[in-house]
Every structure is written in structure tokens, then in C-alpha cells.
C-alpha positions in Angstrom: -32.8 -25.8 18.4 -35.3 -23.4 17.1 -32.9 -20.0 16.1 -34.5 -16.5 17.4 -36.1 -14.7 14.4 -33.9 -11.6 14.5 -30.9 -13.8 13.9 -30.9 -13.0 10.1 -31.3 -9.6 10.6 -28.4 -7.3 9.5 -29.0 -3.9 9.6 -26.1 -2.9 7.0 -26.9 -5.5 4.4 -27.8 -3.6 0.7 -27.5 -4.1 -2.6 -24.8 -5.9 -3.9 -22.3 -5.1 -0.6 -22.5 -4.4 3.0 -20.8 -0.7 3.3 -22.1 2.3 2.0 -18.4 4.4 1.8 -18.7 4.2 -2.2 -21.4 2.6 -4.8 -21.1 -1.0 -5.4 -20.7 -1.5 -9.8 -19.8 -3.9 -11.8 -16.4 -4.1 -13.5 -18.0 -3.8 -17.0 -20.3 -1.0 -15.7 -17.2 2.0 -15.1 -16.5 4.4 -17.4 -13.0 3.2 -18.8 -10.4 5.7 -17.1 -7.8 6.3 -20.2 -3.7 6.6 -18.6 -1.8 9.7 -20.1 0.0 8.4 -23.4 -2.7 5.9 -24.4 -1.5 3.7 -22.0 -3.5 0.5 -20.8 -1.9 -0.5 -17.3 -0.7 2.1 -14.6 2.1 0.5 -12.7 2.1 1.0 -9.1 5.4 -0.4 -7.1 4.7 0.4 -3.2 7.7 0.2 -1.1 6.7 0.2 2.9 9.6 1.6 5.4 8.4 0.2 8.5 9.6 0.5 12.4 9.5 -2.4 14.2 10.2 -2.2 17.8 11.7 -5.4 20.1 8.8 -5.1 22.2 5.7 -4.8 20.5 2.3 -4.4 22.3 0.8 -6.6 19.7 -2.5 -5.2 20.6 -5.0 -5.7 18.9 -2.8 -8.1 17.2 0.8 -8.4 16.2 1.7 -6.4 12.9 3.0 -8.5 10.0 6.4 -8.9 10.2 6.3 -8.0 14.0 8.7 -9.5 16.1 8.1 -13.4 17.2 10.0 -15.2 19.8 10.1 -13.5 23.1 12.1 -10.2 24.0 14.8 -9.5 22.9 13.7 -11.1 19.3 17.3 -9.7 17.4 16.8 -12.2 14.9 13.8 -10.1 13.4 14.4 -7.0 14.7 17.7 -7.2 13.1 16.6 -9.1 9.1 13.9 -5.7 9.5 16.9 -3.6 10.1 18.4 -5.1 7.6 15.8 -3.8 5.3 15.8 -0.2 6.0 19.8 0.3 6.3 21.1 -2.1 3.3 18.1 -3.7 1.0 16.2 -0.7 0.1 18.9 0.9 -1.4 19.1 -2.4 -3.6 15.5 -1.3 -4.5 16.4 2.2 -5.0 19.7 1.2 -7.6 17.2 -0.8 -9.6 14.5 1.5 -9.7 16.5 4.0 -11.2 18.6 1.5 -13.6 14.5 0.5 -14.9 13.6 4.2 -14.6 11.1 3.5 -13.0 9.1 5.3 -10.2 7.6 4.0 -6.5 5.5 5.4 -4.1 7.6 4.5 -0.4 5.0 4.5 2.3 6.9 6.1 5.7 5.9 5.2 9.6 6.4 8.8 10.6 8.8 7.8 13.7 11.0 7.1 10.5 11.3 10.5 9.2 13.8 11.5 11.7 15.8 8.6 12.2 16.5 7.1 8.8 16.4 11.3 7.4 19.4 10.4 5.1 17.1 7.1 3.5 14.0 9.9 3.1 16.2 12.1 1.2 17.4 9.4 -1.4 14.0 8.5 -1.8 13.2 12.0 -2.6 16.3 12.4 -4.6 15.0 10.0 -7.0 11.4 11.8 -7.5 9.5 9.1 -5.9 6.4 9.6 -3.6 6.7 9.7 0.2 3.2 8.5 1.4 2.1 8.2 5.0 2.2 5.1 6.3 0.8 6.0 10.2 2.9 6.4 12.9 4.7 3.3 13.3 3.9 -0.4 13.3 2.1 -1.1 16.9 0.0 2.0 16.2 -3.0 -0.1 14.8 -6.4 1.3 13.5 -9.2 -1.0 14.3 -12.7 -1.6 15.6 -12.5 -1.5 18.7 -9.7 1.4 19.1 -10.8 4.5 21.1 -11.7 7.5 18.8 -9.2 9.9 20.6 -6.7 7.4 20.7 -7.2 7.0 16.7 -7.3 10.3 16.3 -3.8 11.0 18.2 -2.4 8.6 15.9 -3.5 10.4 12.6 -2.7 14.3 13.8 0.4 13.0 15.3 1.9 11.4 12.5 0.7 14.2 9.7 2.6 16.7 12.3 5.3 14.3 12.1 5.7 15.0 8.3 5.3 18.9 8.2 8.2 19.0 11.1 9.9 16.9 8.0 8.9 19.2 5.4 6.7 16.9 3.7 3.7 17.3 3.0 1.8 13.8 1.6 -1.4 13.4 0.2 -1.2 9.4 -0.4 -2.0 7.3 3.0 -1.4 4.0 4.2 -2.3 2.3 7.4 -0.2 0.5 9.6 -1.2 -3.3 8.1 -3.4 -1.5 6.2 -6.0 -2.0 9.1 -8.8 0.7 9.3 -11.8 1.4 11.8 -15.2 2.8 10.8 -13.7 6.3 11.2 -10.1 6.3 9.7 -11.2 7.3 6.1 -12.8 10.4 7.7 -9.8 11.4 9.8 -7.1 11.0 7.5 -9.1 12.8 4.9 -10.1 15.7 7.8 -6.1 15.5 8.1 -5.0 16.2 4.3 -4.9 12.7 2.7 -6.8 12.5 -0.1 -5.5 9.2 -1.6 -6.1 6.1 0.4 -3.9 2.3 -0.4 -6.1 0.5 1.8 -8.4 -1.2 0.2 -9.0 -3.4 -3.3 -12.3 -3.5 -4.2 -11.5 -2.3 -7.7 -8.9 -2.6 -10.4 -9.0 1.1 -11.2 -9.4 4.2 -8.3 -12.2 5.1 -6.7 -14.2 7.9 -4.7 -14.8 6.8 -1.1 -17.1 9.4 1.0 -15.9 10.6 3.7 -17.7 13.4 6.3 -15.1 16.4 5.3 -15.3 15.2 1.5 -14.2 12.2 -1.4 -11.3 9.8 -0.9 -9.5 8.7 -3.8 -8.9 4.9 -3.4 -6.1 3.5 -5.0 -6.2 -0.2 -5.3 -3.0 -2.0 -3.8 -3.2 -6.0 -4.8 -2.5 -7.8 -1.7 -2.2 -11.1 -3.7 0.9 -10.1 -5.3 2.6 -8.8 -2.0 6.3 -10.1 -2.1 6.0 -11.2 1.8 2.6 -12.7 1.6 3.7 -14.9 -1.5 7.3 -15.1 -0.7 7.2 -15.6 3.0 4.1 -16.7 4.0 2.5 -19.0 0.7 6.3 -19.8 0.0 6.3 -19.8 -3.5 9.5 -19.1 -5.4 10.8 -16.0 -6.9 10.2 -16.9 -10.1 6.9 -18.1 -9.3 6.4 -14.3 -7.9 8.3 -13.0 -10.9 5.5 -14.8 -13.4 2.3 -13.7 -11.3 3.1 -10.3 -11.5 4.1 -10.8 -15.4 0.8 -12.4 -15.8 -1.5 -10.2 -14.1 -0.2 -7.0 -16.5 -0.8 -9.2 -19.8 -4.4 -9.7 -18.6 -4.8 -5.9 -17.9 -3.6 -5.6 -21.5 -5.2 -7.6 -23.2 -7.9 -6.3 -21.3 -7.6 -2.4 -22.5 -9.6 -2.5 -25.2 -12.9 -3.6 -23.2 -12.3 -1.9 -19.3 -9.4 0.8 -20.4 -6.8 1.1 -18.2 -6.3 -0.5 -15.1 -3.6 -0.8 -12.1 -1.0 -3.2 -11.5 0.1 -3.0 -8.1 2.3 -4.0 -5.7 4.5 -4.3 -2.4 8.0 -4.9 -2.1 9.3 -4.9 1.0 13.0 -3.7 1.8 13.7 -6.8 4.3 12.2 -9.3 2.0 12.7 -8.2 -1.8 16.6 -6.2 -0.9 17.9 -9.2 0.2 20.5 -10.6 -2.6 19.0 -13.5 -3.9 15.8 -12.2 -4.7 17.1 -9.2 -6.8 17.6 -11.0 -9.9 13.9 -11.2 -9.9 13.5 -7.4 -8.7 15.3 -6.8 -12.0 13.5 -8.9 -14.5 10.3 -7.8 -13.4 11.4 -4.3 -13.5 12.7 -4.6 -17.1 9.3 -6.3 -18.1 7.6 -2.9 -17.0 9.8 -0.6 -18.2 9.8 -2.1 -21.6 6.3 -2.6 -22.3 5.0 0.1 -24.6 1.6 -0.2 -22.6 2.6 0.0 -19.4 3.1 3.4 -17.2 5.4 3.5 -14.4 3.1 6.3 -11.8 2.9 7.0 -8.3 0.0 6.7 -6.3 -0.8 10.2 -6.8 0.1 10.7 -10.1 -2.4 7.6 -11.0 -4.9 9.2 -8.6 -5.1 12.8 -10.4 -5.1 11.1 -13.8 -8.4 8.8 -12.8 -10.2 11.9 -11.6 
């Protein structure tokens, strides 16, 4: 079978990527980005509070961690539950034993009905990020631009009825369309989690002006490799051990880098797992080259 001719055609292929949002570069071609203090490796723990209703759309697809057997799926709904009422404050107690900072990304349906969680997060001085409006609220390809656009004025209303006001955003299973990076910066959020395309942040264009990506590792994710691969805790504990004594060693060739994160309240709060919590959070906090930021705070010292 003979293929037509246009069939290699793609109009969007360039030079060394597919997208034009930001310039494609090599690793070794940057400008080494220097962290306040001399510091080779940024730390950046990401802590999502997520809603998850018992009866999900699940369109265009089921959210991670969305419920799984039919309605009413208590089992989930209730371990999720679990999360935001009782293993996030686990997080919380040994953040502030380490002293060390997170940046907690918020659905906005949260802000009013977990308030007293929100203001023990702030309590602490961490960062309150955006993290959409809840967890069915999906960006994607196919969604219909008003409907997209409902869900991004809608949920930074949601935080300035809070009295927040958060530069740092995250989408809902950190699933974009073509046009979310232009309307949540249009909206006020300068820093994006999204995307990984880099060890250090980057500018993203936008049609209202530059995004600041922040890269957030989804190959350390504590549910990815916990849940889904599996693997142990202390086989989580030594991958994230191991990926900031690369970045070390590392800082005298590329600078300073980001090691990032996600530790989720209904997967890493739960008892057995904190022991591993802890000794990764003493790692960090004792390393001389290692410093503990928020997404912002990294953000405004790689500009």
C-alpha cells in the first residue's frame, strides 16, 4: 500500500522540538542560574490539596487518583479524605521540624471548605499556588475556549474572595490545552508547574507576556512511584537522595539546578510512609548545598 505524499507532512515540526512557546537549548548551552547563598540545588517540595468528588465526570478522562469502582466509591473518596483532614498535617509537623519550606497547590473549591488547613499552611510561610478549580475541571485539547476560560477566571476569583492572591499555577493533572499558558498568565500567574522540559526555570511566551516555568519532576512523584510503579519507600527515599547528589556534583559545570517534587497528603501522610518523609527531609535540610525555596522564590531568583 502505496502512503499519500502528504503523510509526512507536519506543519509544526522545527528545529530540535515541535512547539514554539520557548526556544529549544541544550543543557550545556544555558547560562548557569547561581541560587542565593552559593547554593547548587533549589529544593522544591509540592504538596497538591485536591477535591475529589464521588461522582466524577471523568471527561476527558478520569483525574489521577479519581474515584474507581462505581458510585458511591467511599473507599477512595474516603483514603483522599483522609489526606486533607489527617495526613497533611503529618506533612506540615515535619516540614517545620526540617525547616523546611513547600509550595501547596489549592483546587480553589478548597479554599472555603478546608479554610482552617489554608491557614496552617499559611501559618507556616509556605506558598499557596493555584491548583485550578477542582479535580474534574480538566484543561485539554479538545475543551471549549469559554468553558476553559470559566475555569481559570473562576478559580483566580475564588482566591481573591480568599484573600489570596497566587502567582504560582498548577493544572488540574497538570493537563494543559494550546491556550491555558495564555489565560492563566492573562489571569495573574506568572509561574507555571506544568511542564519539565528543563532542570532549571524557564520563559514560556504567552500572548499578554513571559511565563516563568518551573520544572516539577514527575519521575519522582510519590503516587506515580509509590502507587502506580510500586516501588518501596526506601526505594523512593534513595531516588530522590540520588537525583540531588547528581545536581551537586553537577554545580560546578550547569550551576544550580531544581530538585523537585510531589508529595501527596493521602499517599505520603499516611503513617508508614513518614519515616521516609523524615529522612528525606533531614537529607535536605542538612546539606550545605541545598536550598529549601518555593516555587516563587526559585522563580524570582532564576530571573
Amino acid at each position: 500500500m502505496t502512503l499519500p505524499t502528504d503523510y509526512l507532512t507536519y506543519p509544526k515540526r522545527g528545529y530540535g522540538q515541535d512547539i514554539d512557546r520557548y526556544s529549544w537549548r541544550q543543557g550545556d548551552q544555558r547560562t548557569p542560574i547561581y541560587w542565593p547563598g552559593g547554593k547548587t540545588v533549589a529544593a522544591l517540595i509540592v504538596i497538591p490539596l485536591e477535591f475529589f468528588m464521588l461522582n466524577p465526570s471523568g471527561k476527558p478522562f478520569k483525574h489521577p487518583g479519581a474515584m474507581v469502582t462505581p458510585y458511591p466509591d467511599l473507599r477512595h473518596y474516603t483514603s483522599r479524605d483522609y489526606g486533607n483532614r489527617v495526613g497533611v498535617f503529618r506533612l506540615l509537623k515535619a516540614l517545620k521540624a526540617a525547616g523546611l519550606k513547600a509550595t501547596f497547590a489549592v483546587n480553589a473549591v478548597l479554599l472555603e471548605k478546608k479554610r482552617p488547613l489554608i491557614e496552617a499552611v499559611l501559618a507556616d510561610g509556605h506558598e499557596i499556588a493555584a491548583h485550578g478549580w477542582d479535580t474534574d475541571s480538566i484543561h485539554w485539547g479538545g475543551i471549549e475556549p469559554e468553558i476553559e476560560a470559566t475555569y481559570v477566571t473562576q478559580t483566580r476569583e475564588a482566591f481573591k474572595a480568599a484573600g489570596l492572591s497566587p502567582r504560582t499555577w498548577l493544572s488540574p493533572a497538570r493537563q494543559q490545552s494550546e491556550k491555558t499558558p495564555d489565560l492563566i498568565q492573562a489571569a495573574g500567574f506568572d509561574i507555571c508547574l506544568d511542564w519539565e522540559s528543563d532542570s532549571v526555570p524557564w520563559p514560556m511566551a504567552t500572548v499578554s507576556g513571559p511565563l516563568t516555568c518551573v520544572p516539577l519532576a514527575n519521575e519522582l512523584d510519590d503516587r506515580k512511584l509509590l502507587i502506580d510503579q510500586r516501588q518501596s519507600e526506601a526505594e523512593w527515599r534513595n531516588q530522590i537522595l540520588a537525583a540531588r547528589d547528581l545536581l551537586v556534583e553537577e554545580g560546578p559545570r550547569y550551576g544550580g539546578q531544581v530538585l523537585s517534587f510531589t508529595l501527596t497528603p493521602y499517599v505520603s501522610g499516611l503513617p508508614f510512609r513518614l519515616w521516609a518523609v523524615r529522612e528525606v527531609f533531614a537529607a535536605l535540610a542538612s546539606d550545605n548545598q541545598v536550598w529549601s525555596a518555593t516555587a516563587q522564590e526559585i522563580a524570582d531568583a532564576a530571573s
